[in-house]
PABA-742440 format. One line per 5 residues: number of its first residue (from 0); for each residue y negated, x negated, z negated of N, C-alpha, C. Coordinates in Angstrom, 2 decimals. Atoms other than C-alpha are relative to their C-alpha. Example, Ala and Ser with C-alpha at 12.3 -4.5 7.8 and 13.67 -1.06 7.14 Angstrom:
0) 1.19 -0.89 0.00 4.50 -12.30 -7.80 -1.20 -0.90 0.00 | 1.19 0.82 0.06 1.06 -13.67 -7.14 -1.09 0.77 -0.73;
END
This chain:
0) -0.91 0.95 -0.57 10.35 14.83 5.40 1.41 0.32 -0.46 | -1.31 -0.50 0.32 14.08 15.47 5.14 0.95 -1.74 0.57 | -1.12 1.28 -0.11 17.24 12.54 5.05 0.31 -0.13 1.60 | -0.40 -0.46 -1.41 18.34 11.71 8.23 1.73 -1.03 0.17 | -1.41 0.74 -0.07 21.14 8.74 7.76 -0.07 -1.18 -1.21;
5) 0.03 0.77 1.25 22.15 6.50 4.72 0.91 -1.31 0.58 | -1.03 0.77 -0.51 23.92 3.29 4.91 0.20 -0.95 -1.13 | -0.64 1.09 0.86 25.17 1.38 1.76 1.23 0.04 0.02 | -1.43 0.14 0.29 28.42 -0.04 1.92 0.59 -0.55 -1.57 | -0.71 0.99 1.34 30.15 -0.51 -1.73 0.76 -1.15 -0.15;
10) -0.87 1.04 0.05 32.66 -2.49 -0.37 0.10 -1.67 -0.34 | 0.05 1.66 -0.31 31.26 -5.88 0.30 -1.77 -0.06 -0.48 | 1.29 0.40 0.06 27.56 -7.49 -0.51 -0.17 -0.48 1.09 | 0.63 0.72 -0.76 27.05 -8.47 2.66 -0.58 1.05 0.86 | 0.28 -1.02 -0.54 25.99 -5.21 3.69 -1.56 0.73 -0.26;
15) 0.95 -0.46 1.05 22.49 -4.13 3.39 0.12 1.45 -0.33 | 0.86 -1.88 0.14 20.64 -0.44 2.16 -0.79 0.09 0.91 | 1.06 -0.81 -0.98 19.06 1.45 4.39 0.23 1.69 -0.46 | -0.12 -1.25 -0.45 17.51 4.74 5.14 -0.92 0.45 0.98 | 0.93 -0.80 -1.24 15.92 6.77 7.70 -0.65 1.16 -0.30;
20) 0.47 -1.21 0.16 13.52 9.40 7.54 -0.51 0.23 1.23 | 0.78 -0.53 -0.44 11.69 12.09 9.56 -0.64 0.65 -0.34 | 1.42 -1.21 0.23 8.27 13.69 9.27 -0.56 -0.43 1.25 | 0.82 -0.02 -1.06 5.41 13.60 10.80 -1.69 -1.26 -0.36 | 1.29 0.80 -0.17 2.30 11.35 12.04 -1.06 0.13 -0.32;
25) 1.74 -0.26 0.48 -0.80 13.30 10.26 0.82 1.10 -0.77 | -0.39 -0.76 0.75 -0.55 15.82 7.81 0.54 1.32 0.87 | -0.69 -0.78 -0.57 1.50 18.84 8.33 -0.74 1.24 0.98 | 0.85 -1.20 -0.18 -0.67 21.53 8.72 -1.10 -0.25 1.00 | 1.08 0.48 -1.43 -3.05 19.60 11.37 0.38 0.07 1.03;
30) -0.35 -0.28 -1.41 -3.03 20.75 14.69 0.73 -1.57 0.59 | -0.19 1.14 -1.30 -1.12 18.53 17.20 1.17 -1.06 -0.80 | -1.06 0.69 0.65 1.56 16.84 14.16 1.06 -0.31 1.02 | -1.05 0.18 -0.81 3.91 15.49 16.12 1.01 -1.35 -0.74 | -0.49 0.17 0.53 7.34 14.05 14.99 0.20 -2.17 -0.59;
35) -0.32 1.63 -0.13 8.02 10.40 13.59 1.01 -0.47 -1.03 | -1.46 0.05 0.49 11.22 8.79 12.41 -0.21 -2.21 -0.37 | -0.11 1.52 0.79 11.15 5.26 9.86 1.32 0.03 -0.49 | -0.95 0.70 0.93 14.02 3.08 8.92 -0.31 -1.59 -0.42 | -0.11 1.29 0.53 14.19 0.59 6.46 1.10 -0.57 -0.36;
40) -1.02 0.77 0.40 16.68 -2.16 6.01 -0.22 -0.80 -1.26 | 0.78 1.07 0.89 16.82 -3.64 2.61 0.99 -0.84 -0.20 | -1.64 0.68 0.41 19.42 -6.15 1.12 0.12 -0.01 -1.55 | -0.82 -0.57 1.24 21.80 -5.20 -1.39 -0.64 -1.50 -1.58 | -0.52 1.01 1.38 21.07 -6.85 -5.00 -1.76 0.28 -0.26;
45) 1.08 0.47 -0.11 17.45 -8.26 -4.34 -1.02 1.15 0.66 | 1.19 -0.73 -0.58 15.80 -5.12 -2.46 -1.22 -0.55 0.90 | 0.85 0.44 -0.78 14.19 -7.48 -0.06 0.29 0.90 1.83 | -0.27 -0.85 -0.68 13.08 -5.79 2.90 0.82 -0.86 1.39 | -0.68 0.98 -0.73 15.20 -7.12 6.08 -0.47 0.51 1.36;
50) 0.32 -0.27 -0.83 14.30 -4.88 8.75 -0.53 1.46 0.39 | 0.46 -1.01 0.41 12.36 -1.76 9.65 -0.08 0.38 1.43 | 0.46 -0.55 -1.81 11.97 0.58 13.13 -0.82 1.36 -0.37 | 1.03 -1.22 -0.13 9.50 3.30 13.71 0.31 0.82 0.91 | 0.20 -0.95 -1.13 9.98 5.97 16.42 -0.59 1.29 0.14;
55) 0.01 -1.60 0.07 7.41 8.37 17.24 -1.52 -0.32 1.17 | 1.24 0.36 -0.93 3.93 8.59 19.48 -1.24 -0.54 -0.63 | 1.20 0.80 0.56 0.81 8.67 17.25 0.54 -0.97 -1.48 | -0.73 0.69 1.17 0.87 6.25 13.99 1.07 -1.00 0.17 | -1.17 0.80 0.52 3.98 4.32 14.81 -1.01 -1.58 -0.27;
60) 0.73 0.94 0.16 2.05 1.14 15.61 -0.70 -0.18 -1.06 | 0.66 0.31 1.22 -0.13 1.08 12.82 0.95 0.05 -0.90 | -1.29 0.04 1.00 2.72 1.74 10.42 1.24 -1.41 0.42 | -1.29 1.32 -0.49 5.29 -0.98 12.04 -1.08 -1.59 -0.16 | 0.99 1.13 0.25 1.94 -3.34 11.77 0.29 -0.14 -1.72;
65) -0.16 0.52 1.54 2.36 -3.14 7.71 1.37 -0.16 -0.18 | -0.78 0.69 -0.07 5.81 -3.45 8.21 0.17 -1.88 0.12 | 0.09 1.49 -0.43 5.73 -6.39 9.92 -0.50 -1.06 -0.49 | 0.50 0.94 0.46 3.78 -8.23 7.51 0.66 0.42 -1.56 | -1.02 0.44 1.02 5.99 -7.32 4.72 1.27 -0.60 0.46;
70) -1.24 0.96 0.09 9.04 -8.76 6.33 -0.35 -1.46 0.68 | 0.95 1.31 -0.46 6.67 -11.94 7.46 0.28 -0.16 -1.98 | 0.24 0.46 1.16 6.21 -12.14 3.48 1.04 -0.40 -1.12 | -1.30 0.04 0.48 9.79 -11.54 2.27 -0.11 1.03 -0.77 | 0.02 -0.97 1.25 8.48 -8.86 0.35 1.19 1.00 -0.62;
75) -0.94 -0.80 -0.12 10.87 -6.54 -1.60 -0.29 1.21 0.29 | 0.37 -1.23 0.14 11.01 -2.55 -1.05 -0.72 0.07 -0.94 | 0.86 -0.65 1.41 9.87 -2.02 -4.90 -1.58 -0.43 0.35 | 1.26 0.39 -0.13 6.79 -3.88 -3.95 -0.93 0.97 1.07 | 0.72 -0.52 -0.57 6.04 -1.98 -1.36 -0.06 1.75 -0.27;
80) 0.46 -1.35 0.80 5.86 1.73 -3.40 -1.34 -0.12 -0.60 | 1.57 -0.55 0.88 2.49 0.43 -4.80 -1.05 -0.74 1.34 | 1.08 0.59 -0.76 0.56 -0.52 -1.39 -0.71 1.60 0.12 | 0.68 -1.01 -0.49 -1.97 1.67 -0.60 -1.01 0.07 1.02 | 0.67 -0.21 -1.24 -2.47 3.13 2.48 -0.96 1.29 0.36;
85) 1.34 -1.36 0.10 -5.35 5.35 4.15 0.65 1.03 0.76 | -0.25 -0.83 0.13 -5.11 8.69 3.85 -1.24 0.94 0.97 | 1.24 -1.73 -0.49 -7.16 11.84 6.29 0.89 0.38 1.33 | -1.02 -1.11 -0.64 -5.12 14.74 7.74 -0.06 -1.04 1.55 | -0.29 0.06 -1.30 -5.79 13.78 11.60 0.58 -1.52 -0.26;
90) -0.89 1.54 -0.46 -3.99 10.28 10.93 1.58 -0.60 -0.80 | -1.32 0.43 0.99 -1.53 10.39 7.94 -0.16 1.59 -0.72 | -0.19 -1.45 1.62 -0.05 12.94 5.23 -0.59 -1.19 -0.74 | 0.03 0.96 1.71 -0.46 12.30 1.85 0.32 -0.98 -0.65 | -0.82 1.68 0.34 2.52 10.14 1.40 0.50 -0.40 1.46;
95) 0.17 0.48 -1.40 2.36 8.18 4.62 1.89 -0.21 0.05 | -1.53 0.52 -0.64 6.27 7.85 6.40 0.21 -1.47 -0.56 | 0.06 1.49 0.93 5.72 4.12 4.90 0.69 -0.14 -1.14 | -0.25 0.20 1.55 6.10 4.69 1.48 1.04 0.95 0.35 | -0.88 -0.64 0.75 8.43 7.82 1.68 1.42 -0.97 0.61;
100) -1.39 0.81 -0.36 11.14 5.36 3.42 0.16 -1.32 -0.73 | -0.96 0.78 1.25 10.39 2.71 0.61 0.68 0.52 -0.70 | -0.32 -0.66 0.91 10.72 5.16 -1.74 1.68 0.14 -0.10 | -1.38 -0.17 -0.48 14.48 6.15 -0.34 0.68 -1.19 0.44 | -0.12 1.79 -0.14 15.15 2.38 0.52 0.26 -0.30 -1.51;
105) -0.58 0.62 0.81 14.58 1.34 -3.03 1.02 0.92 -0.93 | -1.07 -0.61 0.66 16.54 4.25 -4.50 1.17 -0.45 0.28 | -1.76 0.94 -0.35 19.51 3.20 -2.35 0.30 -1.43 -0.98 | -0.45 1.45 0.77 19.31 -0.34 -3.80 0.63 0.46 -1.61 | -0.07 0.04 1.03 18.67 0.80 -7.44 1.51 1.09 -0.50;
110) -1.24 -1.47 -0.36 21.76 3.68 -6.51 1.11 -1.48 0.03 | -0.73 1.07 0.02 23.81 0.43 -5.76 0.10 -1.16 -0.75 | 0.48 1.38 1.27 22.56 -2.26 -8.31 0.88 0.80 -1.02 | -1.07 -0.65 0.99 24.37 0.29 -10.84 1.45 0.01 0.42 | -1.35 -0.18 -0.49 27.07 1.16 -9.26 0.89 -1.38 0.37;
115) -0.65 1.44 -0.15 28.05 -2.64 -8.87 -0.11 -0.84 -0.60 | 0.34 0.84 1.35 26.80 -3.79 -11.98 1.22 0.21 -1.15 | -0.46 0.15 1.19 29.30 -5.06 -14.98 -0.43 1.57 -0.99 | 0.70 -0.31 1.69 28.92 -2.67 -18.12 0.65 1.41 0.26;
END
């Protein structure tokens, strides 16, 4: 998966974190991978998630389904680095598009929680 667009503003808190990635819908090396592109919205401070889009053919749906019930829950990004989802080549990689766009989600926050923190 490689970066695709960042978005924290320092300026103001009223701005959330986000990021976007692209990979792919089953592991790499399995015939027929075809491309898929997650963003997560989080908000600045708290790392709660705010909003999330999927774009791709196989997988999105199932992936925008566990979305959707973390921002039903209020959950934050950090919380969602320890769900665990299922794993076999013809349906996911290893680290499912899910997690690698918390992963880069809560970095942004914890990239901004410093950088706007006292000390």
């Amino acid at each position: 998966m490689r970066p695709v667009s960042t978005g924290c503003r320092p300026s103001t808190t009223a701005w959330p974190c986000g990021r976007c990635w692209s990979g792919t819908g089953r592991a790499g090396y399995y015939p027929g991978a075809k491309p898929i592109r997650t963003k997560l919205i989080a908000e600045r401070g708290t790392g709660r998630l705010l909003g999330a889009q999927i774009v791709g053919e196989e997988g999105a749906a199932k992936r925008i389904d566990v979305l959707s019930v973390a921002l039903w829950h209020e959950t934050p990004v950090e919380e969602l680095l320890n769900i665990d989802l299922s794993y076999a080549p013809p349906f996911s990689p290893v680290w499912d598009p899910v997690l690698i766009a918390a992963r880069k989600t809560w970095q942004a926050v914890e990239t901004d929680r410093a950088r706007t923190e006292p000390g």
